[in-house]
C-alpha positions as CSV (number, residue, x, y, z in Angstrom):
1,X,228.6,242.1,-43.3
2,X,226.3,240.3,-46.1
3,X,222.4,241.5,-45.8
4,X,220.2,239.3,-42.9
5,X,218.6,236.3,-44.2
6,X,214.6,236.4,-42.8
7,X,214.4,232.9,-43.9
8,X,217.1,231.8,-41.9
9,X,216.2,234.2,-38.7
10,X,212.4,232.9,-38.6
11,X,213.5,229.7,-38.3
12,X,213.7,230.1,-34.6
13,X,210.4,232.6,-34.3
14,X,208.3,231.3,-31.8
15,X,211.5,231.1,-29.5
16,X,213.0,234.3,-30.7
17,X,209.4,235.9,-30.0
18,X,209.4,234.9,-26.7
19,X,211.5,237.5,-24.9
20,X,209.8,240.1,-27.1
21,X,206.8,239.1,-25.7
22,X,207.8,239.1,-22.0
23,X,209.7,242.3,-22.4
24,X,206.1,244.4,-23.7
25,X,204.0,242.9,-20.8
26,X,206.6,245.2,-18.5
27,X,205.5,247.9,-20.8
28,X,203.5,250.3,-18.1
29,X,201.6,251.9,-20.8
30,X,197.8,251.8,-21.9
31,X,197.8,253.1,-25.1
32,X,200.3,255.0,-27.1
33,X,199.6,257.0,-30.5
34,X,203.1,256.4,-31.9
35,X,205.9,253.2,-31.2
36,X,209.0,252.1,-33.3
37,X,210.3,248.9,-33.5
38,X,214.3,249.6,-33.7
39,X,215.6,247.1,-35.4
40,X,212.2,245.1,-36.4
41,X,213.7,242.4,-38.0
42,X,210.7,240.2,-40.3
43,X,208.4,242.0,-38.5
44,X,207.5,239.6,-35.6
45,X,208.3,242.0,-33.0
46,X,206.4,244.9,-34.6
47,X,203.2,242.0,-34.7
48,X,203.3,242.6,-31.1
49,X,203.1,246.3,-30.7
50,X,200.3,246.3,-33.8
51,X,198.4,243.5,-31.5
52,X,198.7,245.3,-28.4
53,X,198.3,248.9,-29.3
54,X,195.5,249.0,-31.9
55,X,194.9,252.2,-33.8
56,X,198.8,253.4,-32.8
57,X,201.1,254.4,-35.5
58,X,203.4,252.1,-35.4
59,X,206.9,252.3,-37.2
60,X,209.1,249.4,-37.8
61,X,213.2,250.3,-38.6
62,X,215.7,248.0,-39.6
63,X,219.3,248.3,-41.6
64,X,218.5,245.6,-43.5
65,X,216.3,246.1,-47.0
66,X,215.4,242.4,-46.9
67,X,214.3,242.8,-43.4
68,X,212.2,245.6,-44.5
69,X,210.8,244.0,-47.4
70,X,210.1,240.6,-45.3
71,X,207.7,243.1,-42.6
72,X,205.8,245.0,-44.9
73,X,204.6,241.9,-46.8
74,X,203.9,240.7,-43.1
75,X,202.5,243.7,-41.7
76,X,201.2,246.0,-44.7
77,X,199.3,248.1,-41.4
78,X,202.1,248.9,-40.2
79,X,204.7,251.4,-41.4
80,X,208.3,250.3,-42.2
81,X,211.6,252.5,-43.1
82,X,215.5,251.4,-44.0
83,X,217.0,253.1,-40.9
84,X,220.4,252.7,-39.1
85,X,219.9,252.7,-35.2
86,X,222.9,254.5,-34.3
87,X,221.7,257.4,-36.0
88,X,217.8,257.1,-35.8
89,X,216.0,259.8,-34.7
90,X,212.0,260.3,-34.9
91,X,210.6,262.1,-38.0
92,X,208.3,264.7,-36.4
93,X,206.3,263.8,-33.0
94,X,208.1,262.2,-30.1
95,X,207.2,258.5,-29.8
96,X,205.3,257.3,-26.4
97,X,207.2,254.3,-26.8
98,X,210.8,253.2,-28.2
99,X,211.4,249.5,-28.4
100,X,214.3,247.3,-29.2
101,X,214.3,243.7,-29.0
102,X,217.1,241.8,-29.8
103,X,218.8,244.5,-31.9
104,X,221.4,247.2,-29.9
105,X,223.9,244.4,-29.1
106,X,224.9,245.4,-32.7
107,X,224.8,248.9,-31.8
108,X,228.3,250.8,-30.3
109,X,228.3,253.2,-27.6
110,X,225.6,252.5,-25.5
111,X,226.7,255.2,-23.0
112,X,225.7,257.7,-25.3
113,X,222.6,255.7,-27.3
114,X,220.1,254.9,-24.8
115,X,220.2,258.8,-23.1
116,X,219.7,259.5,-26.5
117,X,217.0,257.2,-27.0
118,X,215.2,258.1,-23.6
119,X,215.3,261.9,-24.5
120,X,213.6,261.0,-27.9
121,X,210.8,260.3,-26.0
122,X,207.1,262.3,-25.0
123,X,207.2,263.0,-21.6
124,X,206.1,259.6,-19.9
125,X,207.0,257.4,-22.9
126,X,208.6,254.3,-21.9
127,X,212.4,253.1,-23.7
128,X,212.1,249.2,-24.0
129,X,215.2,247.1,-24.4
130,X,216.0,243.4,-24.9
131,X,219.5,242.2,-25.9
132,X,221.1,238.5,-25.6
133,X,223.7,238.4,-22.9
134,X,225.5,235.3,-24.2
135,X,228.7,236.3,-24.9
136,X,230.4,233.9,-22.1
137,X,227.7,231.0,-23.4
138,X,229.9,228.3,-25.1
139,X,228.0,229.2,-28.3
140,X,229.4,232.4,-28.5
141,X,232.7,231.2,-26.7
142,X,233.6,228.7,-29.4
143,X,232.7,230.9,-32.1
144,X,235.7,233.1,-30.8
145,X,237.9,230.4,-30.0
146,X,237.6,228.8,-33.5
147,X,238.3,232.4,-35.1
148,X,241.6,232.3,-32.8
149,X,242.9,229.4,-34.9
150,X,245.4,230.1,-37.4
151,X,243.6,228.8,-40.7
152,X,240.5,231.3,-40.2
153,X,242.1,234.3,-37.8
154,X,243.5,236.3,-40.7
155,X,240.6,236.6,-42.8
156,X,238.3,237.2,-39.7
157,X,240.3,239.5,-38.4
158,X,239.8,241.4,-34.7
159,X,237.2,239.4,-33.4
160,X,237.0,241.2,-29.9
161,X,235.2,243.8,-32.2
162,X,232.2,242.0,-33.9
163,X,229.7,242.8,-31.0
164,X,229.0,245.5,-28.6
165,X,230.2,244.4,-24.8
166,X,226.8,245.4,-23.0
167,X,227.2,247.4,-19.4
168,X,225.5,244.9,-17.3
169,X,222.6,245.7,-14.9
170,X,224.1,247.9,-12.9
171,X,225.9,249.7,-15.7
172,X,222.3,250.1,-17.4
173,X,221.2,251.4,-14.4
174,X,223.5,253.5,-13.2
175,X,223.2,255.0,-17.0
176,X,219.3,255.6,-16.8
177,X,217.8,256.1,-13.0
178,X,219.7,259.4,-12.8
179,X,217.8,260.3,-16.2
180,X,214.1,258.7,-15.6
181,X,211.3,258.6,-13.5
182,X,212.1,254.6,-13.2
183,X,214.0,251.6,-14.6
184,X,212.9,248.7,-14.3
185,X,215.5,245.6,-14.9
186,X,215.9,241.6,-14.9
187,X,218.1,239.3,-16.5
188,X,216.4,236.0,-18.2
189,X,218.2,232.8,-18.9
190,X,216.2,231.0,-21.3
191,X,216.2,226.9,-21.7
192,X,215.1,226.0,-25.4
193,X,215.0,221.7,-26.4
194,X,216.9,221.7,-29.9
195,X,216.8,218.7,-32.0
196,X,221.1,218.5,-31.9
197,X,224.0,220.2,-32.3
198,X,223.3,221.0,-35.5
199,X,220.5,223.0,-34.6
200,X,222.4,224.8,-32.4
201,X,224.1,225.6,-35.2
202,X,221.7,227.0,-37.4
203,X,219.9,229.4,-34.3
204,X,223.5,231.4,-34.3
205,X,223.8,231.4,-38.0
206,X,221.3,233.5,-38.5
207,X,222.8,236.3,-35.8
208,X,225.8,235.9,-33.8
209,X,227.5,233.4,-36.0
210,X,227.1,236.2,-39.1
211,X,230.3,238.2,-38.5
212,X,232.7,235.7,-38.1
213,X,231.5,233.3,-41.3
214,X,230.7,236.5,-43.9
215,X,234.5,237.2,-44.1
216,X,234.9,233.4,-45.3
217,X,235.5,232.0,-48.4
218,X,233.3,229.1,-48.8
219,X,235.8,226.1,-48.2
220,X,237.1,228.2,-45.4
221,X,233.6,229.2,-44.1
222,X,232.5,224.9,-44.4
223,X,236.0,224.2,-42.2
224,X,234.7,226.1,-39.7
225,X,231.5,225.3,-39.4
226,X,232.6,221.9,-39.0
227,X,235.2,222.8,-36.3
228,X,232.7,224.9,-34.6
229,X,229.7,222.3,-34.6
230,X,232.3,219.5,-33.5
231,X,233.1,222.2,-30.3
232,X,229.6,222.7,-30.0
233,X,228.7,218.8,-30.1
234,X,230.6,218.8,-27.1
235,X,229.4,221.6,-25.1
236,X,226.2,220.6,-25.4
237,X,225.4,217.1,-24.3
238,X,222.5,215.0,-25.1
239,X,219.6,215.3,-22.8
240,X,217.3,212.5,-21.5
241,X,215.2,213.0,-24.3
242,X,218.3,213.3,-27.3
243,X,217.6,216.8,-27.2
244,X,220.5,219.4,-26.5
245,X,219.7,222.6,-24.0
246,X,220.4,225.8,-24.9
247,X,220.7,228.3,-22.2
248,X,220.0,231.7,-23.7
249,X,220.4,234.5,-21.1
250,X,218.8,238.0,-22.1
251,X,218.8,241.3,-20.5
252,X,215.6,243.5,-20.1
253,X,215.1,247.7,-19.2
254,X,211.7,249.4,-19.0
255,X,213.0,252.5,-18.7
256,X,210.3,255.4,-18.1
257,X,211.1,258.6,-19.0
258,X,210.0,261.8,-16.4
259,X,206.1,263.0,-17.4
């Protein structure tokens, strides 16, 4: 898959932000002396630990070198490395706080990642997780459907594949309460106003849409982008106001690990 576009992700900040925000305030925690960001992204996550936890050393990781370079000119406080999550370990002392927004529903094998992840911590830190649960949303729906047709399903390939099937709340907690001295879980559905279906279109370009339109060539990749806003013009009706709703569901765990 081609490198992320920050451009094209920020778009969308204050609403992508959003969730971030919400899931820190669960964060039971006054003060911490070392966080990462997994996954930071342009840094707008990160922001938030910086803001809330001054005087912390705070450590953004992403996969992506643009990512990377996008933070650091953001956040030149804060400390940024080119890291792959499913491998990511601390460098030294154990972190009081792990967080992950929006960033291990790219991740496999979350059965072994997030005991992984809660054992990283100091005794008392606190694992932070938000992922989108839209997978059976018509945005991501459609995007599988349209791969299914026969002009784009060869050079897309397995589809089924391109993101990790999350556990569900109970799954999630079934994986962590035997491991931590609490979990606390909720599941979000989001309602963000876009201007039309073409907006819709440009929030899941910049993630979810990403695997299935890199394997493209461009007059393939513009057929299906066509197709797929067509199927989303549909799904998505105008509102009273002209506007088109998007309901974005997200899942949330504050998981705390034993002092």
């Amino acid at each position: 898959m081609a490198d992320w576009n920050p451009a094209l992700y920020s778009r969308f900040e204050e609403e992508r932000t959003r969730p971030a925000h919400d899931l820190l305030a669960r964060v039971p925690l006054p003060s911490v002396a070392l966080a990462y960001d997994l996954g930071c992204g342009p840094g707008n996550s990160t922001e938030l630990l910086v803001e809330r936890f001054p005087g912390a050393d705070v450590v953004g990781t992403d996969n992506s070198p643009a990512m990377i370079d996008t933070a650091r000119q953001r956040l030149p406080q804060a400390r940024f490395v080119l890291s792959d999550i499913a491998g990511w370990r601390p460098e030294g002392a154990a972190p009081q706080l792990i967080y992950a927004n929006a960033s291990l529903q790219w991740v496999p094998a979350h059965e072994k990642l997030l005991p992984q992840l809660l054992d990283a911590l100091a005794p008392g830190g606190v694992l932070a997780i938000q992922m989108p649960d839209n997978r059976d949303e018509p945005t991501h729906r459609l995007m599988r459907e349209v791969a299914a047709l026969p002009e784009f399903a060869e050079a897309i390939g397995d589809y089924t594949r391109l993101r990790t099937e999350l556990l569900g709340l109970n799954g999630y907690y079934d994986l962590l309460a035997p491991r931590a001295a609490s979990v606390d879980l909720w599941r979000t559905a989001y309602q963000h106003p876009l201007a039309s279906a073409r907006a819709i279109v440009d929030w899941v370009s910049g993630t979810g849409l990403r695997p299935f339109v890199d394997p493209l060539s461009p007059q393939l990749r513009a057929r299906y982008l066509a197709e797929y806003e067509r199927r989303i013009d549909a799904a998505y009706p105008a509102r009273a106001d002209g506007r088109r709703l998007l309901a974005f569901p997200r899942l949330f765990i504050v998981a705390r690990k034993t002092a």
